[in-house]
C-alpha positions as CSV (number, residue, x, y, z in Angstrom):
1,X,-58.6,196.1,-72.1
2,X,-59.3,192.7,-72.9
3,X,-56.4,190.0,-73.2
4,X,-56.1,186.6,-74.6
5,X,-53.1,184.9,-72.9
6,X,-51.8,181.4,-74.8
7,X,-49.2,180.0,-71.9
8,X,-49.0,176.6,-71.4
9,X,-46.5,176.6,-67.9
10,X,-49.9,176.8,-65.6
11,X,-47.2,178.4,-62.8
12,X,-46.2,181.1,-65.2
13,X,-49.4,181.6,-66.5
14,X,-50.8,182.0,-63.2
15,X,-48.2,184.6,-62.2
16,X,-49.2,186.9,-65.6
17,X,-52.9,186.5,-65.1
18,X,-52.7,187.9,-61.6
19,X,-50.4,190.7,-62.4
20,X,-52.5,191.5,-65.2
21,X,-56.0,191.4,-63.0
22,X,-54.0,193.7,-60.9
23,X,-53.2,196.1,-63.2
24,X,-57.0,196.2,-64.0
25,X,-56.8,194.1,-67.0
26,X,-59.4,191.6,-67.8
27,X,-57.5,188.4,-68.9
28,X,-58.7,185.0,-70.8
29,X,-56.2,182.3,-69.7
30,X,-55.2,178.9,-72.0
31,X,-52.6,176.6,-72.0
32,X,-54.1,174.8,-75.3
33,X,-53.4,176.7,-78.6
34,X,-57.2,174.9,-80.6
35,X,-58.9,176.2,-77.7
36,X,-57.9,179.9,-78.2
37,X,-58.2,179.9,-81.5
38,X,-61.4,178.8,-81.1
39,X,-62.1,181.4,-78.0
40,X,-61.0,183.9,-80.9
41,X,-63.3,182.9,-83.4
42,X,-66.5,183.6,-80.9
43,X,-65.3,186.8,-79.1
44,X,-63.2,190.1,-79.8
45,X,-59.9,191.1,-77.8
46,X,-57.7,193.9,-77.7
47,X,-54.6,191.9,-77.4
48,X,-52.9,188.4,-77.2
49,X,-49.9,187.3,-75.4
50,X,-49.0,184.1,-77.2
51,X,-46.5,181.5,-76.5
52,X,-45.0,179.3,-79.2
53,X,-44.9,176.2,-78.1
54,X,-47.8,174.9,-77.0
55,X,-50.5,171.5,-77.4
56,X,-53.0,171.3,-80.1
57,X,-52.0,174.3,-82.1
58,X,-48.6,176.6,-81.8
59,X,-48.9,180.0,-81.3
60,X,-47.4,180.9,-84.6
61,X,-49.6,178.9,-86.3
62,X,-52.6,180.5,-84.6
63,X,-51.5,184.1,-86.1
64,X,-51.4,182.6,-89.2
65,X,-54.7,180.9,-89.2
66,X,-56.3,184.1,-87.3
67,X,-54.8,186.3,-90.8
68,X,-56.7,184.0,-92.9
69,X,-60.3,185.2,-91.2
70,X,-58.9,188.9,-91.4
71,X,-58.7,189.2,-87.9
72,X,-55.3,191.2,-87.1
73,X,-55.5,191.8,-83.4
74,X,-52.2,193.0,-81.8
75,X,-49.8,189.7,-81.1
76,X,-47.2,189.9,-78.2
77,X,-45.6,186.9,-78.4
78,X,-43.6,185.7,-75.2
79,X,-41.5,182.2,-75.4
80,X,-38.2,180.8,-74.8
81,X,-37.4,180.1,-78.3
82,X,-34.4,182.8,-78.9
83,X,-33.6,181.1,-82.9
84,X,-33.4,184.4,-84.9
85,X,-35.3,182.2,-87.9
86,X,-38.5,182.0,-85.4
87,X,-38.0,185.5,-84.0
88,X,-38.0,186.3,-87.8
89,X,-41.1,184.5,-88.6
90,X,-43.1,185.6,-85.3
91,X,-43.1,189.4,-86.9
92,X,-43.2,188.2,-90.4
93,X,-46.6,186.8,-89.5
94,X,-47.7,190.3,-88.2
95,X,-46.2,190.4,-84.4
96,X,-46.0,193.3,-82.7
97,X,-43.1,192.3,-80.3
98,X,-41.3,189.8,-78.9
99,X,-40.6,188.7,-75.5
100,X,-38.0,186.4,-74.6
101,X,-38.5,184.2,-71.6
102,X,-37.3,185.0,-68.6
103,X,-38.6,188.0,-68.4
104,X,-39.9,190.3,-65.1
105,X,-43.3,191.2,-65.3
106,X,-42.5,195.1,-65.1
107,X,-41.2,194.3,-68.6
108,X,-43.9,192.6,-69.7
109,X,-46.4,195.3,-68.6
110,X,-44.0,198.0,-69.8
111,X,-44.5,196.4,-73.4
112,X,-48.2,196.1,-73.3
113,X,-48.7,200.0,-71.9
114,X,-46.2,200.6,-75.0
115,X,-49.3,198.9,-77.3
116,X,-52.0,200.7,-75.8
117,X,-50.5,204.2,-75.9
118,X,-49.9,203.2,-79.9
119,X,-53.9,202.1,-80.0
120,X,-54.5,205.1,-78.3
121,X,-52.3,207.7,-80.8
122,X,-53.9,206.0,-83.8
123,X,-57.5,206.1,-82.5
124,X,-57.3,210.0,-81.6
125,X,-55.8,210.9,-85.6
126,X,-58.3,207.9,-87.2
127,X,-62.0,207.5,-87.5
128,X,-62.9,204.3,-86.5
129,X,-65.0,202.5,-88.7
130,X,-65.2,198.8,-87.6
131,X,-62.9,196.7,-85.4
132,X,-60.5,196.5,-88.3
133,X,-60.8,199.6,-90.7
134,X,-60.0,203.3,-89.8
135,X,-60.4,206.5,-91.7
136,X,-57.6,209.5,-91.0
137,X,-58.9,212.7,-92.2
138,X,-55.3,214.3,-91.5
139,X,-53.8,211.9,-94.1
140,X,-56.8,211.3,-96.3
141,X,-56.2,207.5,-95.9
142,X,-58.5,204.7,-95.5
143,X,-56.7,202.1,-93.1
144,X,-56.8,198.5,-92.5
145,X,-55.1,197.2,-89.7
146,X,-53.0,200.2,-89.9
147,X,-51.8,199.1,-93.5
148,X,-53.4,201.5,-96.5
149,X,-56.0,200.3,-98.6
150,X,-56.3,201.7,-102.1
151,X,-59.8,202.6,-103.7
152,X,-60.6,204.7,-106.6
153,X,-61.3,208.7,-106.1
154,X,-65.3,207.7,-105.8
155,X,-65.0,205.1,-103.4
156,X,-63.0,206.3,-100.9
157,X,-64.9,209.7,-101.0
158,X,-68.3,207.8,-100.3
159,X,-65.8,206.0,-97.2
160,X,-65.1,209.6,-96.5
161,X,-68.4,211.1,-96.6
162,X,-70.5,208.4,-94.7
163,X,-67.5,208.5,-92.1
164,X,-67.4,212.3,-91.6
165,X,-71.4,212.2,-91.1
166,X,-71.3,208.7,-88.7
167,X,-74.4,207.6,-87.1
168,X,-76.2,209.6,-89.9
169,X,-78.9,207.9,-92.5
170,X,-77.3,209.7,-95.8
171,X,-79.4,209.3,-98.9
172,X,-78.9,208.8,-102.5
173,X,-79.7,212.1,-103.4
174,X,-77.2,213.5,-100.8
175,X,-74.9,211.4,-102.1
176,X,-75.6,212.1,-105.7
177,X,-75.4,215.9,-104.6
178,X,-71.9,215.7,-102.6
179,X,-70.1,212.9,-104.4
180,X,-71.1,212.8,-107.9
181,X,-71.4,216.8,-107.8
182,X,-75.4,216.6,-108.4
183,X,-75.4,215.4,-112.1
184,X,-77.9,213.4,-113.3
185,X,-77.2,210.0,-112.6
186,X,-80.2,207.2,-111.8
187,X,-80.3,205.9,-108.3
188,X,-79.5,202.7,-109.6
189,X,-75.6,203.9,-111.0
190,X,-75.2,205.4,-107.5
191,X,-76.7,202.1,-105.7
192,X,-74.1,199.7,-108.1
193,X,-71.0,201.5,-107.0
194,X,-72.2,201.5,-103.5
195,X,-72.6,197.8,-104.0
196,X,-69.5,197.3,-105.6
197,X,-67.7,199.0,-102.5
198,X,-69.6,197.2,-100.3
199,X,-68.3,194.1,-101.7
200,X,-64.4,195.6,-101.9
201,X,-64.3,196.3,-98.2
202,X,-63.0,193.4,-95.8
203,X,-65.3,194.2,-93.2
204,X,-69.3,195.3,-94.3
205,X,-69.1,198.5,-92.1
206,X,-71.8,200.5,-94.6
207,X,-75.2,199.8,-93.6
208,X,-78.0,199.7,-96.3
209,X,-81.0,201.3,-95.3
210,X,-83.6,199.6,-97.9
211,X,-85.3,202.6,-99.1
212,X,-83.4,205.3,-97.9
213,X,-80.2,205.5,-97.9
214,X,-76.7,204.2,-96.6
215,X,-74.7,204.8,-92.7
216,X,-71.7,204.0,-91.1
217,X,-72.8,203.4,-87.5
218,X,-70.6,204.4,-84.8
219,X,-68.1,201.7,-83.9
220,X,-67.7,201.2,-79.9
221,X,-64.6,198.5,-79.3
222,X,-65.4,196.2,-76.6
223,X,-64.2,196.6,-73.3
């Protein structure tokens, strides 16, 4: 698992790295809240331990900026602010929990095992589709960073049909045959609601294979 840690008390931070590392976790370290963000804009983690207060930009800030480019990754934040108002606002901007300084590193690493046995429970009922969007067959849901996204009947059976067959090139005949229930529509209705899809989803997940057909590829999170 890959974590982002925003901290900017260098003898704290130093503490959490190394507990971390030797827990097996590979940890990004930063004391500066512009230079994570802009970490987070060129790579992918599974979490990030943010404090609040910190130069250049504040970690609540950061979650709010990181919402705006659709990226939801899981937010821990840990910081010695205890004002209910900003404890409030830390999981009214998507936080996961809260962790108020001083706090034993057991606790700390009891909170993020909590997060990854909740990753793990959603990833064994969901389909994962990109970094963002999962499908659960159980529920017959299409999910966004765990919240439900609403399509019409079509569309989310085309998210369900490309899902259930991932990694497989499905063509417009197939689909004309197994979602429009083979009647005789042109291949250019059937390629207009795929486009239209396409352009409703937050995250372009369905691959157009000019000239034959459509795939969702199998999604592998980074280590």
């Amino acid at each position: 698992m890959k974590i982002l840690l925003l901290e900017d008390e260098l003898m704290l931070q130093s503490s959490i790295n190394e507990y971390l590392n030797d827990m097996g976790y590979i940890v990004s370290t930063f004391s500066d809240g512009l230079l994570a963000f802009e970490e987070l804009e060129k790579d992918g983690y599974d979490l990030l331990l943010l404090d609040i207060n910190v130069p250049s930009l504040n970690g609540l800030d950061m979650i709010n900026k990181l919402k705006e480019q659709n990226n939801y990754t899981p937010t821990i934040f840990i910081s010695a602010n205890t004002d209910i108002k900003t404890i409030s606002e830390a999981f009214d901007s998507g936080a996961i929990d809260y962790l108020k300084k001083p706090f034993h590193l057991k606790e700390l690493a009891i909170r993020i095992q909590k997060e990854i046995e909740n990753i793990q429970k959603i990833r064994n009922k969901h389909i994962l589709l990109s970094k963002n969007y999962s499908l659960s067959l159980d529920e017959n849901i299409l999910y966004f960073n765990r919240e439900v996204q609403q399509l019409t009947n079509k569309k989310f059976q085309i998210v369900k049909y490309l899902a259930k067959n991932i990694g497989t090139i499905i063509t417009i005949d197939t689909l004309r045959i197994y979602i429009w229930d083979n009647e005789p529509i042109g291949d250019a209705t059937i390629r207009a609601e795929m486009s239209r899809l396409k352009k409703e989803l937050k995250e372009d997940f369905i691959k157009n294979i000019k000239g034959v057909g459509y795939t969702i590829e199998r999604y592998l999170p980074k280590a």
